[in-house]
Residue frames as a rotation matrix with the C-alpha (Angstrom) as fourth column:
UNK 1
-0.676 0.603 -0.423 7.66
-0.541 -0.796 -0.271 5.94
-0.500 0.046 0.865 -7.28
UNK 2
-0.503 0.729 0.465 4.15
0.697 0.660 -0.280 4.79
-0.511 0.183 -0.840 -8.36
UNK 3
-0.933 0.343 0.106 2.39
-0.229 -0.797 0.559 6.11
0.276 0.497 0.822 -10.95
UNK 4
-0.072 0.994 -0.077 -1.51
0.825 0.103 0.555 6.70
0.560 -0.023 -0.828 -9.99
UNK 5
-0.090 0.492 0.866 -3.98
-0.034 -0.870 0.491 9.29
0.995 0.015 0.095 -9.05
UNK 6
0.685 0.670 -0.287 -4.18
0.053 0.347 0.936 7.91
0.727 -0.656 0.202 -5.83
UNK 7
0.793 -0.601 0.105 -0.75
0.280 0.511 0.813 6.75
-0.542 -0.615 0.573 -4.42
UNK 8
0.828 -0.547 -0.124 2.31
-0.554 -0.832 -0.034 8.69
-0.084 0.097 -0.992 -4.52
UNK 9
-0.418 -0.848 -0.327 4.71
-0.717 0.529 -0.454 5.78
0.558 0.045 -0.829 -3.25
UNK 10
0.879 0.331 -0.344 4.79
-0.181 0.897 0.403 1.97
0.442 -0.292 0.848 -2.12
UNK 11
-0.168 -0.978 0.125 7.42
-0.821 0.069 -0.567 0.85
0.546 -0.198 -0.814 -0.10
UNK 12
0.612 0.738 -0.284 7.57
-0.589 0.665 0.460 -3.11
0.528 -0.114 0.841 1.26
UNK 13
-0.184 -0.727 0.662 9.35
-0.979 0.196 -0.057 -5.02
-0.089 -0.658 -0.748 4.01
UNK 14
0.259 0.486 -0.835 8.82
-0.328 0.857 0.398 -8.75
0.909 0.170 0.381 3.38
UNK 15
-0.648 -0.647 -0.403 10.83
0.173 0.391 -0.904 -9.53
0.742 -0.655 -0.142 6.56
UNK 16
-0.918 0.354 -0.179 8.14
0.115 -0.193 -0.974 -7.95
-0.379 -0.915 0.137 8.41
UNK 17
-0.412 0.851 0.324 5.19
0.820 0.192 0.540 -7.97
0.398 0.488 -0.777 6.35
UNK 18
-0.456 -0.128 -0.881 5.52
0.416 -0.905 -0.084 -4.07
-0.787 -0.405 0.466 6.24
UNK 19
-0.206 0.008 0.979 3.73
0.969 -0.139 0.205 -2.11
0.138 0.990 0.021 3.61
UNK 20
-0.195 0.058 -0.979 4.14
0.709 -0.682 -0.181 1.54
-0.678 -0.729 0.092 3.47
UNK 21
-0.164 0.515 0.841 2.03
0.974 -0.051 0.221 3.63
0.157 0.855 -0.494 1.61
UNK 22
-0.620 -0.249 -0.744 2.24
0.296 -0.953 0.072 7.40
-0.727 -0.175 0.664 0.86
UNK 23
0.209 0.860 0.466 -0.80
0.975 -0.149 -0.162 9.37
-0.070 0.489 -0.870 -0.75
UNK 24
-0.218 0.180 0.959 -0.81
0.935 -0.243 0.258 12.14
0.279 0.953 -0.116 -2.85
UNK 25
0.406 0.557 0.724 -3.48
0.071 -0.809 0.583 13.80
0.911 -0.185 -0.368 -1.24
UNK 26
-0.225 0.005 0.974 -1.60
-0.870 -0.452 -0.198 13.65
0.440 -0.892 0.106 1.80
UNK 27
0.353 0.395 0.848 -0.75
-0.933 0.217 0.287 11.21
-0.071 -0.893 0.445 4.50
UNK 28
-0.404 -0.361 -0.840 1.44
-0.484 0.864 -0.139 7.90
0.776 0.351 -0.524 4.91
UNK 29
0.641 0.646 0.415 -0.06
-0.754 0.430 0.496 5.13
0.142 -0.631 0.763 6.14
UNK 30
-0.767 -0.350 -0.539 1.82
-0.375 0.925 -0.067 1.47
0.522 0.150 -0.840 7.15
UNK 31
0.535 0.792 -0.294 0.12
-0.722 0.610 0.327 -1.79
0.438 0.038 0.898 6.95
UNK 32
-0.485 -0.528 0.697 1.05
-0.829 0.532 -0.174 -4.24
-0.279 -0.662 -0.695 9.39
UNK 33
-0.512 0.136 0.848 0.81
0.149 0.986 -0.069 -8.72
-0.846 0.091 -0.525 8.17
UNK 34
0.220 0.381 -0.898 0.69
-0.700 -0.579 -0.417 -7.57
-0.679 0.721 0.139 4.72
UNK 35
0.494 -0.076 0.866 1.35
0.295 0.952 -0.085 -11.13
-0.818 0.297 0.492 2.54
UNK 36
-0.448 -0.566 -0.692 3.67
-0.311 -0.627 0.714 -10.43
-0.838 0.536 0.105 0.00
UNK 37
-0.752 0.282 0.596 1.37
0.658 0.253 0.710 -11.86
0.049 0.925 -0.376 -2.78
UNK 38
0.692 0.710 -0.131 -1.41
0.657 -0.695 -0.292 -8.69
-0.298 0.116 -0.947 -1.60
UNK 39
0.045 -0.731 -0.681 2.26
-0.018 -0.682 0.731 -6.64
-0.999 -0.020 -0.044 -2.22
UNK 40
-0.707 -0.603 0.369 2.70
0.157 0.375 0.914 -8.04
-0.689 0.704 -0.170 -5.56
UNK 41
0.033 0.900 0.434 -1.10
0.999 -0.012 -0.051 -8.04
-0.041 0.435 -0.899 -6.49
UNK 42
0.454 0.316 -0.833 -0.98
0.326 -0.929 -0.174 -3.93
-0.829 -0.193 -0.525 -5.50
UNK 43
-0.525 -0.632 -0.570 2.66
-0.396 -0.411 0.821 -3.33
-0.753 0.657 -0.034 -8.10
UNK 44
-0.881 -0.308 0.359 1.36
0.196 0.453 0.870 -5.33
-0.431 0.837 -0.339 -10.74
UNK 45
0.235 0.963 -0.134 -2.67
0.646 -0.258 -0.718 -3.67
-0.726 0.082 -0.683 -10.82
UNK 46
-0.098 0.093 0.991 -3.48
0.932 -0.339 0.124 -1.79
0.348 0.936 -0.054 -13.95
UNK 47
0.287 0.256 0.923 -4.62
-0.082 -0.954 0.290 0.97
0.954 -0.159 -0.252 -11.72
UNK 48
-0.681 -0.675 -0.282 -2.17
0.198 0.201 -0.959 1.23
0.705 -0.709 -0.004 -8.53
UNK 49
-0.841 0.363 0.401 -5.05
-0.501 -0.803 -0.322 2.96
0.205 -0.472 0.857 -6.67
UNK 50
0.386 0.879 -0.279 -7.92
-0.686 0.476 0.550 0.52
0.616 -0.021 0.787 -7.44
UNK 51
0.289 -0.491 -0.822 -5.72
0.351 0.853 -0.386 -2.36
0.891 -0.177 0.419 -6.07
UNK 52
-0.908 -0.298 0.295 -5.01
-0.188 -0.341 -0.921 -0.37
0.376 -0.891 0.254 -2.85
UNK 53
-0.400 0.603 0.691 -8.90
-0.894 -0.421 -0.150 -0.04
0.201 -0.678 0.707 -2.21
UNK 54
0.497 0.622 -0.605 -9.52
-0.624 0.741 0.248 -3.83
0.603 0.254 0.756 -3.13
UNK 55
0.324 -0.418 -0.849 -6.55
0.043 0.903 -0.427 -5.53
0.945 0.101 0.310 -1.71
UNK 56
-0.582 -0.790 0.196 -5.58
0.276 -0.418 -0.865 -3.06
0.765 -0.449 0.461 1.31
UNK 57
-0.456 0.376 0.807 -7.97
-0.476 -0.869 0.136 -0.86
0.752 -0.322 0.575 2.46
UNK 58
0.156 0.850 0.503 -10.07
-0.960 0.011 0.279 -2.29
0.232 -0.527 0.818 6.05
UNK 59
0.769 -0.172 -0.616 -8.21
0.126 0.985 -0.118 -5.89
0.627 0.013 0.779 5.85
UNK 60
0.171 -0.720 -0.673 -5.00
0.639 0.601 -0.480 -5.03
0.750 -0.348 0.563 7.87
UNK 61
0.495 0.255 -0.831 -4.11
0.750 -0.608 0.260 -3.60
-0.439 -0.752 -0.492 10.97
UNK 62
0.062 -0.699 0.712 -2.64
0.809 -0.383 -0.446 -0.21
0.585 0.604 0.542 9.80
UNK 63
0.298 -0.259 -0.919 -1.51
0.665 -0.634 0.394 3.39
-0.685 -0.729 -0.017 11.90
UNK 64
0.925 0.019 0.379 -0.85
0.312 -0.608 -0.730 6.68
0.216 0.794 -0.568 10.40
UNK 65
0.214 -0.919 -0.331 3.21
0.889 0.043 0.456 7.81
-0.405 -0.392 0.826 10.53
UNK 66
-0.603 -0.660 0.448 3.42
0.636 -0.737 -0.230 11.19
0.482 0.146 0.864 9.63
């Protein structure tokens, strides 16, 4: 579990450079050729949410799963 206003859970496959992201408001999303050092940069952000829109958001390919 992640705390933020934004993002509910994080969940990360390094083996596949999976990153699976579950929101609050609604909706999981997975991120597909996700570098684990943008994985690391997201857990370790002061705000779990800002770091999603800087490091995530429009940079990888990504598909909604629920």
């Amino acid at each position: 579990m992640v705390e933020s206003s934004v993002i509910s859970s994080i969940g990360y496959a390094p083996e596949t450079a999976v990153l699976e992201i579950e929101f609050l408001g609604g909706g999981t999303y997975r991120y597909y050729t996700v570098p684990p050092s943008a994985h690391r940069a997201l857990m370790d952000a002061d705000s779990k949410g800002r770091a999603f829109i800087d490091l995530i958001r429009d940079r990888y390919p990504t598909e909604r799963i629920d």
